[in-house]
C-alpha positions in Angstrom: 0.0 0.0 0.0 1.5 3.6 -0.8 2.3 5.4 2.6 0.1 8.5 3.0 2.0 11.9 2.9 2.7 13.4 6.2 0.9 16.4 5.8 -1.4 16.0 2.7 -2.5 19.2 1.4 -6.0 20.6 1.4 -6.5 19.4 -2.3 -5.5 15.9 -1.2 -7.9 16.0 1.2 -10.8 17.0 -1.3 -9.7 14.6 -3.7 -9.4 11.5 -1.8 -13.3 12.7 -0.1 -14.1 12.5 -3.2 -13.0 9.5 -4.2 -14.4 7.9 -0.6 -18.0 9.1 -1.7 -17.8 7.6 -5.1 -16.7 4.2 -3.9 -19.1 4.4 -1.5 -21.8 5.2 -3.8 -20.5 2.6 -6.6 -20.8 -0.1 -3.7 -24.3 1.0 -3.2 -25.4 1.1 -6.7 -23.7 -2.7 -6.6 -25.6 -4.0 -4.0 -29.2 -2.1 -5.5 -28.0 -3.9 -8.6 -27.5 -7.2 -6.7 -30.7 -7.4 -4.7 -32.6 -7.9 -8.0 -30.7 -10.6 -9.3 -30.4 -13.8 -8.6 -27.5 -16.8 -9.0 -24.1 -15.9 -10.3 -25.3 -12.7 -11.6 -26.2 -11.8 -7.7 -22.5 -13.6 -6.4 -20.1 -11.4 -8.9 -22.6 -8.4 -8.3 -21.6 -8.7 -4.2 -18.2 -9.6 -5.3 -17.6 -6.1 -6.6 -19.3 -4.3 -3.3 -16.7 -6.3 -1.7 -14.1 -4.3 -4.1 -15.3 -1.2 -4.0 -15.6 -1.6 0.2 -12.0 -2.5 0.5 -11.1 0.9 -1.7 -13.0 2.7 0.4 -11.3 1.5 3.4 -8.1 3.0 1.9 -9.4 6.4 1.5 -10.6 6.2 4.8 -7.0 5.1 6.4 -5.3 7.9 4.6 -8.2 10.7 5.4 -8.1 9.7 9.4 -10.2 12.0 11.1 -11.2 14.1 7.9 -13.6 11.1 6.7 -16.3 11.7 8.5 -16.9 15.5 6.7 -19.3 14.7 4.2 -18.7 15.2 0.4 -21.2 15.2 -2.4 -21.1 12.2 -4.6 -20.7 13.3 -8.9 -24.3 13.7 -10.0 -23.5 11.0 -12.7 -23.0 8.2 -10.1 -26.1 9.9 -7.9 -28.5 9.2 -10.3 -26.9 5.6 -11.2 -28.0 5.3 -7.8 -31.5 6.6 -8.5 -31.8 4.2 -11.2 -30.7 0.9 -9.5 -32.9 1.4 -7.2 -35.8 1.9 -9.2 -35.4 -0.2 -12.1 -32.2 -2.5 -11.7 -32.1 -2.6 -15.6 -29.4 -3.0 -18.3 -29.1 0.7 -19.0 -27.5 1.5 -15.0 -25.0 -1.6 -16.0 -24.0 -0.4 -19.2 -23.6 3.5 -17.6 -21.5 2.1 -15.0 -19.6 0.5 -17.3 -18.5 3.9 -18.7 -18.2 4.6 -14.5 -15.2 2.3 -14.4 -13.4 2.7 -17.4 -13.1 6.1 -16.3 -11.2 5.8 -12.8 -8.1 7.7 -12.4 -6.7 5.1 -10.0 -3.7 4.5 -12.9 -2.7 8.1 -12.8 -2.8 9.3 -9.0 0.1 8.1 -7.1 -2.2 7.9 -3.7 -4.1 4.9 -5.4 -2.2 1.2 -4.9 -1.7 -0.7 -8.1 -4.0 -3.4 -7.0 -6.9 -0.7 -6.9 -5.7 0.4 -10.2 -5.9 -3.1 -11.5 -9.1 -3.8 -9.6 -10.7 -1.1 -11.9 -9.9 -2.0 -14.8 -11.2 -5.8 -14.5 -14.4 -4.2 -12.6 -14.7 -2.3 -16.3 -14.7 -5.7 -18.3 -16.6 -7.6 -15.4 -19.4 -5.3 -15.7 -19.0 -5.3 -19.8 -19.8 -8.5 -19.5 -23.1 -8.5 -17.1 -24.5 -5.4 -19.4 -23.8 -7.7 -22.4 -25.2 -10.3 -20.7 -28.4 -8.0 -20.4 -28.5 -6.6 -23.8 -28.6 -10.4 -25.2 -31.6 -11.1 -22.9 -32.9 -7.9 -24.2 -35.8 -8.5 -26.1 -35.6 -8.1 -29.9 -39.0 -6.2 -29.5 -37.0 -3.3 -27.6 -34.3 -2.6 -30.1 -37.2 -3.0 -33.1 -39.0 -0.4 -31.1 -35.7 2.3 -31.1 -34.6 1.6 -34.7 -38.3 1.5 -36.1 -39.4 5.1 -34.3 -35.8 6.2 -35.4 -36.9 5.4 -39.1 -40.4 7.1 -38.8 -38.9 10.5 -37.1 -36.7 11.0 -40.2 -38.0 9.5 -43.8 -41.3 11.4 -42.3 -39.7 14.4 -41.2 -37.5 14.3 -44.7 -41.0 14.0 -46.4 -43.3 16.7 -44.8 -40.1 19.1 -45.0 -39.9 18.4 -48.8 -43.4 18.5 -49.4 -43.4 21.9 -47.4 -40.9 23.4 -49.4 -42.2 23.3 -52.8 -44.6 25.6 -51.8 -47.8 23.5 -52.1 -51.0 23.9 -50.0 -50.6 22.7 -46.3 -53.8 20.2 -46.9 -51.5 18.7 -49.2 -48.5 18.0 -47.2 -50.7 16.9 -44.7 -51.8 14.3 -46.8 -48.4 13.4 -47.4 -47.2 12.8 -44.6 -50.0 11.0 -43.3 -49.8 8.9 -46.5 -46.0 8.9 -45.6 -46.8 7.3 -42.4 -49.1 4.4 -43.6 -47.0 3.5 -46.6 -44.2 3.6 -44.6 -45.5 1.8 -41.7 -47.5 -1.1 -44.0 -44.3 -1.4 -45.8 -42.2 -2.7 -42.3 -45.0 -4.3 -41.1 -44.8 -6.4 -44.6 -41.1 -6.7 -44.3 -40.8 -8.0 -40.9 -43.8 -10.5 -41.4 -42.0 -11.9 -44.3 -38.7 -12.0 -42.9 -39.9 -13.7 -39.4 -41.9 -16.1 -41.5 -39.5 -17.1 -43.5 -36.8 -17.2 -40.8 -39.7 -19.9 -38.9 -39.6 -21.4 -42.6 -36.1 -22.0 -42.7 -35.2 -23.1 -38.8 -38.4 -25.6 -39.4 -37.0 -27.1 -42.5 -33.2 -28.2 -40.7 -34.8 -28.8 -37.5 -34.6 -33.1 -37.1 -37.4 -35.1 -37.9 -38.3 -37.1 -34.4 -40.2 -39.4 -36.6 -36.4 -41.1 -38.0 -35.8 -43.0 -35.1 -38.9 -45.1 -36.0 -36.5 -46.6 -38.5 -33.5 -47.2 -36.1 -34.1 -51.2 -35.9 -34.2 -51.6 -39.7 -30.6 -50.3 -40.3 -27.6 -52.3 -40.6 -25.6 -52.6 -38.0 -22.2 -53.5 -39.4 -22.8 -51.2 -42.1 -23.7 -47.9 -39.7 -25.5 -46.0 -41.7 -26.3 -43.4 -38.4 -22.7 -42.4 -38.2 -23.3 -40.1 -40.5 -26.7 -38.5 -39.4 -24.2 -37.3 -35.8 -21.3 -36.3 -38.2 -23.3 -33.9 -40.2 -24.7 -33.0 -37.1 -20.8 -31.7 -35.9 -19.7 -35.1 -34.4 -15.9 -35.8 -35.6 -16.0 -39.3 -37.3 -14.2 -41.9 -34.6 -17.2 -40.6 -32.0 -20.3 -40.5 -34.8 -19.7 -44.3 -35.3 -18.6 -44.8 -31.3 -21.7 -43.2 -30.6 -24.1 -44.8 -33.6 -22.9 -48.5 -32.6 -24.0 -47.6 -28.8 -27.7 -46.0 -30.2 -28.0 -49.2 -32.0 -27.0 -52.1 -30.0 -29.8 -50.1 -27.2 -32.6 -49.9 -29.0 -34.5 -51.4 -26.1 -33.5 -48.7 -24.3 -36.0 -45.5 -23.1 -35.3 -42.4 -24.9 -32.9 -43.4 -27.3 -32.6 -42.7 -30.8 -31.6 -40.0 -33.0 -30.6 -37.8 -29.8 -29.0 -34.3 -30.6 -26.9 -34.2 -27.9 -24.2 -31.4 -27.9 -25.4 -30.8 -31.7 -26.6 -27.2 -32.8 -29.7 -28.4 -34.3 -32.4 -26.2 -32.8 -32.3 -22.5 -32.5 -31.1 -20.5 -29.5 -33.3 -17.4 -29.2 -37.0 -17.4 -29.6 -37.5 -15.5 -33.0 -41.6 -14.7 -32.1 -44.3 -14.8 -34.3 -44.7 -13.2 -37.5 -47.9 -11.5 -36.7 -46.4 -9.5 -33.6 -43.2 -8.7 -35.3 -45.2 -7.4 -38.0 -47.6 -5.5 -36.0 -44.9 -4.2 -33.4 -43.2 -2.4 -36.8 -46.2 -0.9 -37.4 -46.5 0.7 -34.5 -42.7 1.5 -33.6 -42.4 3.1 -37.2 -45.8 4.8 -36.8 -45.0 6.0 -33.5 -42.0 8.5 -35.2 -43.6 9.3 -38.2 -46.9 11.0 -36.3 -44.3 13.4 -34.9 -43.1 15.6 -38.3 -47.2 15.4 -38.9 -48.8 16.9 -35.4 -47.8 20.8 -36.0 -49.9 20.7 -39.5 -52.8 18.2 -37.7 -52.9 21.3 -35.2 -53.4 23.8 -37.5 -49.7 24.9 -38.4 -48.9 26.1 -41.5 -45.5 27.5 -43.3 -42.3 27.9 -41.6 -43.9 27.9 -38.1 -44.8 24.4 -38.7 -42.0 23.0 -40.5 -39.9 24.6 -37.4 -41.8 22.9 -34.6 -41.7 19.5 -37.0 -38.2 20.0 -36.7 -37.5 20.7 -33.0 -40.3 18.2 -32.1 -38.3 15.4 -34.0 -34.8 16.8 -33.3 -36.1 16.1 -29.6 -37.1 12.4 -30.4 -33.5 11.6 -32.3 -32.0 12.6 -29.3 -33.3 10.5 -27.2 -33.3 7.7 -29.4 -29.9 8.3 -30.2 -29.0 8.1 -26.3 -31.2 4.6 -25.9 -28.7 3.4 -28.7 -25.6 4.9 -26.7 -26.7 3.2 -23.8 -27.0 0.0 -24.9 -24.3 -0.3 -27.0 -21.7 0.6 -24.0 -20.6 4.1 -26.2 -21.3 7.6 -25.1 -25.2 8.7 -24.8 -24.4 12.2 -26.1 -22.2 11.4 -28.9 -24.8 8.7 -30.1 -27.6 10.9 -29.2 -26.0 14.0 -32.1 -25.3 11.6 -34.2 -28.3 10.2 -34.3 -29.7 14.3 -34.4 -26.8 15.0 -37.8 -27.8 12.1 -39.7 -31.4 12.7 -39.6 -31.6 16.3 -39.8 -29.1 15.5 -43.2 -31.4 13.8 -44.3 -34.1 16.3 -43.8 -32.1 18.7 -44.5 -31.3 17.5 -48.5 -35.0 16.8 -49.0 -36.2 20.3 -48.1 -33.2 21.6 -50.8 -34.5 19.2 -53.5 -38.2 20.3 -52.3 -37.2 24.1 -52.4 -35.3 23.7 -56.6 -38.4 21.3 -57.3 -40.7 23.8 -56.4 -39.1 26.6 -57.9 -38.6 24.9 -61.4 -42.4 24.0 -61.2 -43.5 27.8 -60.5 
């Protein structure tokens, strides 16, 4: 452990308060975090209060009597707290990932090493439980973000157009509430076909349970089952190990043309065409009535193509943040990306709309 400085300064003292109330609040977000989950997620969970309880003890040894004076905890971590304790989801994990991979345990020499080191595994052990989350997600969730996302801008892009060749407000009305049901039918179509056909294909290599009917008929010596586990993934010496065994029990319960370790059936629950189709319906309706409600409200001219704008600028922020989230990276870099790309796209539309309507006039 580093020896504390004789007489630490008052910034060491400020900075080492701080660091007391963060670990203290990280342990506590921890333990929120581990009191809604269960098995091994709930061991490694306690695990890292255990960490983060032996770093604050070191603060504490090196503040002596200054550890009792109270210091604020960053609002980032406060509200990691808020959320733990209120909804325990994926999106705390993957924010306090972004928590740990920013310590500054590696540059201050008042840190040990282990703490150091302890910090940067806590970043790839909670990588891992936020990934572990963001596979369990539902597909529903991520159809929902991506789906809006697609409604806020090809609407946006098409009521802005529409707007600026100069055309009657009825009229872009219409459009973009045409917008919104072609648009909407059209994923609703896609994802039926592509969810049905997805069923179609898993059903047509899933194995027929009906073969092992033939199991007594088959040749023994000749082993003609061997094959069925070695297309399967078997390696050749334990396909036939395994067929001669399946054949010479046949009076045996439950055996036959057994899967085993073999990859034959599919590992997530793909849903059913029907609700995949209607959940894009409504995700991708749900953005596109945005660009609309300023004209459905009486708006007309630049007043309403600015609120369209601002009203959907709003919803690809927050999109863009969900995205951010989940995916680990920054919320406010995802969230203005997500803003750029669709007011781009808005943004070249309205152009084309402006030279279209002024070669028509």
């Amino acid at each position: 452990m580093t020896e504390p400085r004789n007489a630490p300064t008052a910034s060491d003292i400020k900075r080492w308060r701080q660091y007391l109330a963060d670990e203290r609040a990280e342990a506590s977000v921890y333990s929120e975090l581990a009191s809604r989950r269960t098995g091994e997620e709930k061991a490694i969970l306690l695990g890292l209060v255990e960490a983060e309880r032996r770093h604050e003890a070191h603060w504490i040894d090196l503040l002596g009597e200054h550890a009792n004076e109270p210091t604020r905890t960053a609002l980032r971590t406060r509200l990691l707290g808020f959320f733990a304790k209120r909804f325990g989801s994926v999106f705390v994990l993957a924010l306090m990932q972004r928590t740990e991979s920013r310590s500054p345990y590696e540059s201050d020499a008042d840190a040990t090493d282990a703490m150091a080191a302890d910090e940067r595994l806590h970043t790839e052990i909670v990588r891992g439980l936020a990934a572990r989350g963001r596979n369990n997600m539902s597909g529903t969730f991520r159809a929902a973000v991506f789906g809006a996302n697609d409604g806020l801008v090809s609407n946006l892009a098409l009521v802005l157009g529409m707007s600026a060749t100069g055309v009657g407000t009825g009229v872009v009305l219409a459009a973009g509430v045409a917008g919104l049901l072609a648009g909407a039918l059209s994923m609703a179509a896609g994802e039926y076909v592509s969810v049905r056909s997805q069923r179609e294909l898993l059903d047509s290599t899933t194995p027929d349970p009906s073969a092992r009917q033939v199991l007594p008929q088959l040749d023994v010596n000749a082993n003609e089952l061997q094959y069925v586990y070695r297309v399967r993934g078997m390696a050749p010496q334990q396909a036939a190990e395994h067929a001669h065994e399946v054949l010479n029990n046949l009076d045996c319960v439950h055996v036959g043309l057994d899967t085993g370790t073999l990859s034959a059936q599919p590992g997530d629950s793909i849903g059913s065409a029907r609700g995949a189709a209607l959940s894009s319906f409504l995700f991708f309706a749900s953005g596109a009535i945005i660009p609309v409600l300023p004209y459905l409200f009486g708006l007309t001219g630049l007043a309403a193509v600015a609120v369209a704008a601002v009203l959907v600028g709003i919803a690809l922020l927050m999109t863009g943040a969900i995205v951010g989230v989940l995916s680990g990276a920054s919320p406010l870099k995802r969230a203005l990306r997500q803003l750029a790309i669709g007011y781009g796209a808005a943004a070249i539309t309205y152009l084309l709309g402006l030279a279209f309507g002024t070669t028509v006039a």
